[in-house]
N, C-alpha and C positions, 0 to 999 in steps of 0.2 A: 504494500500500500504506500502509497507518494503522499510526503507530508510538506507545506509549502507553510511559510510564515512568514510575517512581516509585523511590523510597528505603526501605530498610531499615535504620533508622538504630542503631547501634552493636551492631552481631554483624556480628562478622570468621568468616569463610571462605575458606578456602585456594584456590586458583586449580584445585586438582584436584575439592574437593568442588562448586566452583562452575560446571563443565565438565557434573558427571555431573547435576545439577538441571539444566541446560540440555536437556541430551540428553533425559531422562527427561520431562521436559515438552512437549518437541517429538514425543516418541513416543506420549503421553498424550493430548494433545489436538489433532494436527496441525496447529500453530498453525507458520507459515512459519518466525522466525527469533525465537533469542532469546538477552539476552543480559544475563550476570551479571558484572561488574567490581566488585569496588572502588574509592572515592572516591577515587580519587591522583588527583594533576594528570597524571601521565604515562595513566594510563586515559580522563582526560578529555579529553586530547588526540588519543587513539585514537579516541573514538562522535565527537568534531569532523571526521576526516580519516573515517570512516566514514559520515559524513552523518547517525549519530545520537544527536547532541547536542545538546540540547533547554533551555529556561531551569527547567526541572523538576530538573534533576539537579545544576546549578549551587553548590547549596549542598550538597551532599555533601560530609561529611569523610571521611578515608581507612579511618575505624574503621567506616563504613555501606555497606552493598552497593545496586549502582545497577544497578535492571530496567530492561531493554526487551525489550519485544515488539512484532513488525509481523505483521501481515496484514492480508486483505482484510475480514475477514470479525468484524465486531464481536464478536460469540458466542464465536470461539476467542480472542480479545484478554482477553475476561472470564474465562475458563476454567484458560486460560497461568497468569496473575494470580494465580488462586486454587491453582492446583496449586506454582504457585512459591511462596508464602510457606507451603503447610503440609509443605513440600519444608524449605524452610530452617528452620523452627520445629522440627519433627521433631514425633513424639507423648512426651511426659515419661511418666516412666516412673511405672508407678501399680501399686501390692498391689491381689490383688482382695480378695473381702469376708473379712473376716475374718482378712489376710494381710498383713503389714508392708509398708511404703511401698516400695519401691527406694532402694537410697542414691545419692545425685545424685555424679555424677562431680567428681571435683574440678577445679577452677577455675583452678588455678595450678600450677607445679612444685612447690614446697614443699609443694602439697595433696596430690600425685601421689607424692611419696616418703615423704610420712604413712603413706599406704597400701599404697606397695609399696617396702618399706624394701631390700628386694634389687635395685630396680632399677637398672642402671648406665649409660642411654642415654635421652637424650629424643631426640624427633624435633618438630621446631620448623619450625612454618608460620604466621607472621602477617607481619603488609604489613613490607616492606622499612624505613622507618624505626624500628619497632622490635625488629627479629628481633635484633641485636644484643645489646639488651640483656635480650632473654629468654634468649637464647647463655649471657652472662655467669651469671643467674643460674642455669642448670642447671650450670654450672662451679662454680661456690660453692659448690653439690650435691654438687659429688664426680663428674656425670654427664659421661659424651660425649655428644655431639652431630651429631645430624644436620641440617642446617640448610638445608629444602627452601626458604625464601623464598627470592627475586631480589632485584635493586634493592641490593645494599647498600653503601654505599661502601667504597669498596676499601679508606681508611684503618683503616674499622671490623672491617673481615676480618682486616684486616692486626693491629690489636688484636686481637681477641677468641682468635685462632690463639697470639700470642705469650704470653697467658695461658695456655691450655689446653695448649700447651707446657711450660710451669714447676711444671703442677699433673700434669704426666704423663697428662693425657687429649687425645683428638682428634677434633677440628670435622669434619666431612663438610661442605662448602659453603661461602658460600652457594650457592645454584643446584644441589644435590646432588639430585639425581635419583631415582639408582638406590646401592644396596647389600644388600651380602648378610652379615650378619653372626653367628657361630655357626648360621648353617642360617637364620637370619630375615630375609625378604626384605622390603625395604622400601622404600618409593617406588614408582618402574616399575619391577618386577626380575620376571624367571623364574624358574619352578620347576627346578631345576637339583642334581642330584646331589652330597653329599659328596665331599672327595677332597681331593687334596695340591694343588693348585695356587689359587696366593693372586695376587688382581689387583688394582691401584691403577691406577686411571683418573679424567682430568678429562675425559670425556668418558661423558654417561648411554649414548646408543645405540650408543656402540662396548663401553663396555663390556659391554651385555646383549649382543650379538653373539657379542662373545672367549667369555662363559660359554656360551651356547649352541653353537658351535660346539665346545668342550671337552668339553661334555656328549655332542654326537653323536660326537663319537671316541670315548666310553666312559670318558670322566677326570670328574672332579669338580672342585669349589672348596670352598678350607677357608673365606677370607675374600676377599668384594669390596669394596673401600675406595674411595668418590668423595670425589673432592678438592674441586669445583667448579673448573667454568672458569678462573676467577681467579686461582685457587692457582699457575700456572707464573707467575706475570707476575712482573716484577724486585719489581713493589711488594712483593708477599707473600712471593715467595722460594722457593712449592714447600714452604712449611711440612709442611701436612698429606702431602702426596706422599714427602717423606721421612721423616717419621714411619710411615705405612704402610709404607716398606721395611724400618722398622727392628721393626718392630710383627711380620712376617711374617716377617722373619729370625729374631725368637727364638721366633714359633710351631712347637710341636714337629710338629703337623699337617701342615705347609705346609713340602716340598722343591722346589717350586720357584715364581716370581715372576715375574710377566708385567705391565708397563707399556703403559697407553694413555691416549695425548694427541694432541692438535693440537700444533705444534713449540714447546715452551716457551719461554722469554725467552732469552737466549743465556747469560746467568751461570745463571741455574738450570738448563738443558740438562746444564750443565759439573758441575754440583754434584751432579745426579742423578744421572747415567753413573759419577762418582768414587764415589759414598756406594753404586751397587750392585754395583763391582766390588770390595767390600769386605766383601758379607754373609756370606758363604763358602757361598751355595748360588747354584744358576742364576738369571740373569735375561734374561727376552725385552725388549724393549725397541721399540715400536712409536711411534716419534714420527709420526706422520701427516702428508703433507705435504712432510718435513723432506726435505735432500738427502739420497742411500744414503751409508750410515758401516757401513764393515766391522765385524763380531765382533773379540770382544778377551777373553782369557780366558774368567771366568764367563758374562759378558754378548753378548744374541747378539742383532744388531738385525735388524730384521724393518722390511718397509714394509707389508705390507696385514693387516689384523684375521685375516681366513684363515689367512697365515703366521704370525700372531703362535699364533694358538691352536692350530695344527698342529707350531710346532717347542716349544713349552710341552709339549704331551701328550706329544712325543717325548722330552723331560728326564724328563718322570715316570716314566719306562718301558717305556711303552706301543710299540708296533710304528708305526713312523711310517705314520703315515695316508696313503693311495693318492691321488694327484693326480687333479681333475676335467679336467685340460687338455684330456685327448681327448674328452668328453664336450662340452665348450665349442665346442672346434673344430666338431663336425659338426653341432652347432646350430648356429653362424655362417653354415658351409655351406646346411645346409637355408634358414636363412630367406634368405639371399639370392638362392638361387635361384627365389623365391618373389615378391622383389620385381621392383617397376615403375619403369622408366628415372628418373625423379622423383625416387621416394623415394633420401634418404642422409642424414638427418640424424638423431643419436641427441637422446631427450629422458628425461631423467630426472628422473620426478615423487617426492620422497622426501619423509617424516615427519621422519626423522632428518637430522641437520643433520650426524653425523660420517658417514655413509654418502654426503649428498650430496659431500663434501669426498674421502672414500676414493674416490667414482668420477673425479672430476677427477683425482684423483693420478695411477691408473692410465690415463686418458685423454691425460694432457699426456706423459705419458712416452711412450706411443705416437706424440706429434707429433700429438694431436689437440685442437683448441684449443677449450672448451666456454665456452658464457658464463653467469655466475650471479648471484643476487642474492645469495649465499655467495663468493663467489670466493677460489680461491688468491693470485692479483696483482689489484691493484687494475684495471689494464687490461682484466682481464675481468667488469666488474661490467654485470650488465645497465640500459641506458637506462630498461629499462619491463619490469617481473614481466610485466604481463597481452601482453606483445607477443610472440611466439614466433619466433625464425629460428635458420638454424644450431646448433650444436649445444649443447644446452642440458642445463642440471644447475641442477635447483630444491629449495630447500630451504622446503617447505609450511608448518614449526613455526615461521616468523620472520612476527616481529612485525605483517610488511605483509600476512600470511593470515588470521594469528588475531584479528588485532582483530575484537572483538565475537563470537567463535568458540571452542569447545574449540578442545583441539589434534589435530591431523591424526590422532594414535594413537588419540584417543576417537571424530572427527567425520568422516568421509570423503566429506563432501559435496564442502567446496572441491577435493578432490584426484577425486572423480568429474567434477567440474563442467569442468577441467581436463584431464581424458583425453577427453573427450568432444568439446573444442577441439581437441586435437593429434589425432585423428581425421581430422578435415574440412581437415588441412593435407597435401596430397597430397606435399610434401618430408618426412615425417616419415619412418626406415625401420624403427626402433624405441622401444618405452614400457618403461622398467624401471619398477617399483614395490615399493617395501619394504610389508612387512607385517608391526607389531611384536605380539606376543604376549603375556602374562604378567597380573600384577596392576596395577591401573591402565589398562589398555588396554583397544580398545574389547569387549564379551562375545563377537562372535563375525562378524569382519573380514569374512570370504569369500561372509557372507550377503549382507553388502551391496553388495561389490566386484565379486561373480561376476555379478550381472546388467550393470552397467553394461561390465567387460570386455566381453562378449556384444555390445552395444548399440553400443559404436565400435567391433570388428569388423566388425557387419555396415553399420555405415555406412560404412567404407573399402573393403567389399566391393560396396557399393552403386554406388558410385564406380571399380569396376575396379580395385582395388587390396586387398592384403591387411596388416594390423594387426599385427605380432607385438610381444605384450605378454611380457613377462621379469617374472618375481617372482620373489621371493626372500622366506622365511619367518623371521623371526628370533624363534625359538620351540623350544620343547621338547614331545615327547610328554607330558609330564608338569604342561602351564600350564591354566590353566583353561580354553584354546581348546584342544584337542588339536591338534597340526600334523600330524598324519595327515589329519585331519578338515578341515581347511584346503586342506592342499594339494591332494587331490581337488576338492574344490570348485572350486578355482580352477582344475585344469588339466581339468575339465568344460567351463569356460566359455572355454575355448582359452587360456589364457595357458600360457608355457614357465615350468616351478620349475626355478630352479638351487638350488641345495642355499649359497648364502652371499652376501655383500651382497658381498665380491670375486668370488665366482664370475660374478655378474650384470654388474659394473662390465664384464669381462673377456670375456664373450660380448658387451655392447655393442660394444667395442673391437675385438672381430675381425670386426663386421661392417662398422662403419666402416672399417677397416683394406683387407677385402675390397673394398668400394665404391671405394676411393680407388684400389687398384692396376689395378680395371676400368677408371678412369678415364687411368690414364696407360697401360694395355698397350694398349687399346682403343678409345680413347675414342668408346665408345657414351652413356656420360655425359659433360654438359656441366660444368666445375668455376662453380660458381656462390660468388660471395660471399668467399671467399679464406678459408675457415672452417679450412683446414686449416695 
C-alpha cells in the first residue's frame, strides 16, 4: 500500500475537527486510511510506532497539521489530497452580487467578546503547549472555561484553576470532554432533558451515561460540570470538582448532586466527601473503582453509573426506578444454554475508557479476573492489545488504537476489525459493545455496526458455535441518532440491548459466573488458564 504525506503549515485544528475531515474523506473518495495529526513530537512518535512516519513530515511544527494517506490505488491518493485541504480551508464566506461581504469570524478571545459582549464561557481547543495560556486569557475576560485540549502539564492546570479560583470562575479541563451547561451541550454530550439534578464528573463517558440514564427514568439535568481527569490528582487538588459542588449547591434549579470519577487521590477523596456532606442538599457519590464506603447523612455512595443515576432520580422525587436484574438473569440463562463446551471467556470491546473500567469493577467483584490495557491493578495489564485470551476488557479510545485514527465514537473500523477477530476465537462466550450517541459522535453507529455484528455471527455459526453480542446504547431518544432507531437496528442484526453500560457489564458477569459453576458442579468444562 503507497503512503503519501505532506504538511499544512500553521492552521491548528482540534483533534475533533481533524477526526471528522478524516472520516468525511474516506467516505468521499474510498481512499483506504487516513490520517490528520498535528506536528507535536508526541504525534510524531505515534505515525513512527504506526509505521507512518516518513522524512516528509519531519519538519512539522506543532502549529501545522501532518497528512497521510495510503492506498493502493494512485487516483484515490490524489483525490484524499484534494478533498482534505479544501476540507480544512473551508469555503470563506462571500456576499453575493450586490450584497455585503460576511464578516470574518474573529481571530482571538478578545475579538470574540468584541462581539458578543454577553458572553460568559469560551470553549478552548488548541495543541497542549499553548491551551494554557489561551485559558488564562479568557480568565482576564471575565470568561469560564472549557478546556477541551490534552497534553497539558499538570503544573499548568494546577495554575490556570488556582487563578480562575480567585476570579470566581471555573476551568472544565484540560481533557474536558463532555458538559452540559444552562441547557448547552458541549463537546461529546446528549441531548438530554431539563430538570433538578446537577453532575460533576472527571470522567466524559460516564458522565454522558449518568445523564442518559437520568433522562430514561424521566429526570433531567440543570448542570453537567467536567472537571478533567487530572483534576482529583493531589497535584491539582479536585479544584474545579469542588467548585462545581459549591456552584450547584447555590443553584436554585439543582436539588440534588450526583458525583462521577475514577477513585481520586486519597487527600482529595477526603476533601470531597467533607465539602459534600456540607451543601445541605443530597449527594450520590460514585467513585468508580474505589472500595464500597457506606452512606452517611446527605451523601449516598453508589458503585456503578446505573446506581448512581437511579438513587439520584430517587432524591428528586421520582418513584424509584424498577431493577433490570430479572431481565439480566434470563438472558444469562438463555445464552448459555446456547453455548458450546469451549466457549467461557467474556470480551469486552469498549469506546469509552470509564465503561471499560465500570465492567472490571463489577467483574472482579464477582471473582472474575479480566485483563486490560486499562487495568484496575497493575497485574492485570495486558502483554499485547492485538493478543486475545481469557477474559478481556479493552479500552478502543487509548492511545495504542487511535494513533493515526478518529476515535472509536467517530470511527468503528478498528472496533469492527476487532469483533471480527474474537469471532474466529472458539473460547470467546460473549462480545459486549458500547455505542455512544449524541453530538460529536459518529451520524448514525448501527448503520455501520449492524452489518459487521451479522458477519461474526454467522462466522461463529459457520464454525458450530453461536456469537452472542451484548450492546448497550448510551443515548437519548432525543440525540441526533434516535436510540429507538438504533436499537432496532442493532437487535435486527442479532445482538442483545441491555438498556445500561452496568446493565451489560452484569449480564457478562452472570454468564461467566454460570460457566464457572458448570465447571465445578459438572465438570463438562475443562478450567483452562487459571482466569478465574
Amino acid at each position: 500500500m503507497a503512503i503519501q504525506s505532506s504538511i499544512r503549515a500553521n492552521l491548528y485544528k482540534d483533534s475533533v475537527s481533524l477526526m471528522r475531515i478524516s472520516q468525511v474523506t474516506v467516505a468521499r473518495t474510498g481512499v483506504q486510511r487516513v490520517t490528520l495529526l498535528m506536528g507535536t513530537r508526541s504525534n510524531k512518535e505515534f505515525l513512527q510506532q504506526a509505521g507512518l512516519m516518513n522524512p516528509a513530515l519531519e519538519g512539522a511544527k506543532p502549529g501545522d497539521i501532518m497528512i497521510v494517506v495510503a492506498d493502493d490505488a494512485p487516483e484515490k491518493l490524489a483525490a484524499a489530497e484534494r478533498e482534505i485541504h479544501s476540507l480544512i480551508v473551508g469555503e470563506e464566506p462571500k456576499g453575493g452580487a450586490g450584497e455585503p461581504a460576511a464578516e470574518a469570524p474573529p481571530r482571538s478571545i478578545s475579538g470574540g467578546v468584541a462581539i458578543a459582549d454577553h458572553a460568559d464561557l469560551a470553549l478552548i481547543s488548541v495543541p497542549g503547549p499553548y491551551a494554557a495560556a489561551e485559558a488564562l486569557k479568557a480568565l482576564r475576560q471575565g470568561l469560564n472555561v472549557l478546556l477541551f485540549s490534552d497534553n497539558v502539564p499538570i503544573e499548568q492546570e494546577q495554575a490556570i484553576k488556582r487563578v480562575a479560583a480567585q476570579k470566581g470562575l471555573l476551568v472544565m479541563g484540560p481533557d474536558c470532554g463532555t458538559a452540559i451547561i444552562n441547557g448547552v451541550p458541549l463537546g461529546f454530550a446528549n441531548v438530554v432533558r431539563r430538570g433538578v439534578i446537577g453532575l460533576v464528573g472527571a470522567s466524559g463517558t460516564g458522565l454522558q451515561e449518568v445523564m442518559c440514564q437520568v433522562h430514561r427514568h424521566g429526570q433531567g439535568i440543570s448542570q453537567a460540570i467536567g472537571t478533567g481527569s487530572h483534576d482529583v490528582s493531589s497535584e491539582v487538588g479536585g479544584i474545579t470538582m469542588l467548585q462545581g459542588l459549591e456552584l450547584l449547591a447555590a443553584d436554585p434549579q439543582t436539588t440534588v448532586v450526583a458525583i462521577v470519577s475514577k477513585p481520586p487521590a486519597r487527600d482529595v477523596q477526603k476533601l470531597v466527601i467533607e465539602r459534600a456532606s456540607e451543601i445541605g442538599k443530597p449527594v450520590v457519590i460514585c467513585f468508580l473503582g474505589a472500595e464500597p464506603a457506606a452512606s452517611a447523612g446527605n451523601v449516598h455512595r453508589t458503585s456503578s453509573l446505573e446506581e448512581t443515576a437511579r438513587r439520584a432520580v430517587a432524591l428528586a422525587g421520582a418513584r424509584q426506578p424498577g431493577s433490570d436484574d430479572q431481565a439480566i438473569e434470563q438472558l444469562a440463562t438463555r445464552i448459555c444454554a446456547a453455548l458450546a463446551p469451549s466457549q467461557r471467556y467474556l470480551r469486552g470491546l469498549y469506546s469509552g475508557g470509564t465503561f471499560c473500567s465500570e465492567a472490571q469493577t463489577i467483574w472482579r467483584a464477582a471473582g472474575i479476573r479480566a485483563r486490560s490495557n486499562a487495568p484496575l491493578a497493575a497485574a492485570d495489564r495486558l502483554a499485547d492489545v492485538e493478543e486475545s485470551h481469557g477474559h478481556m476488557a479493552i479500552d478502543l479510545g487509548s492511545d495504542e488504537f487511535t494513533v493515526g485514527r478518529p476515535h472509536p465514537m467517530i470511527d468503528y473500523g478498528v472496533r469492527i476489525e476487532r469483533l471480527l477477530k474474537e469471532a474466529d476465537d472458539p473460547t470467546v462466550a460473549c462480545i459486549v459493545l458500547d455505542v455512544v450517541l449524541g453530538h460529536g459522535s459518529h451520524p448514525n453507529p448501527a448503520e455501520i455496526l449492524a452489518p459487521a455484528i451479522r458477519r461474526a455471527k454467522a462466522a461463529a455459526r459457520a464454525q458450530g458455535r453461536e456469537l452472542p453480542v451484548i450492546c448497550f446504547i448510551c443515548g437519548t431518544d432525543s440525540d441526533p441518532q434516535p436510540v429507538g432507531t438504533q436499537k432496532a437496528m442493532l437487535a435486527d442484526a442479532g445482538a442483545e440491548i441491555v438498556g445500561s453500560s452496568t446493565g451489560a457489564a452484569l449480564a457478562a458477569q452472570a454468564i461467566a459466573s454460570r460457566i464457572a459453576a458448570d465447571d465445578s458442579g459438572t465438570g463438562r468444562r475443562a478450567m483452562q488458564g487459571g482466569e478465574r
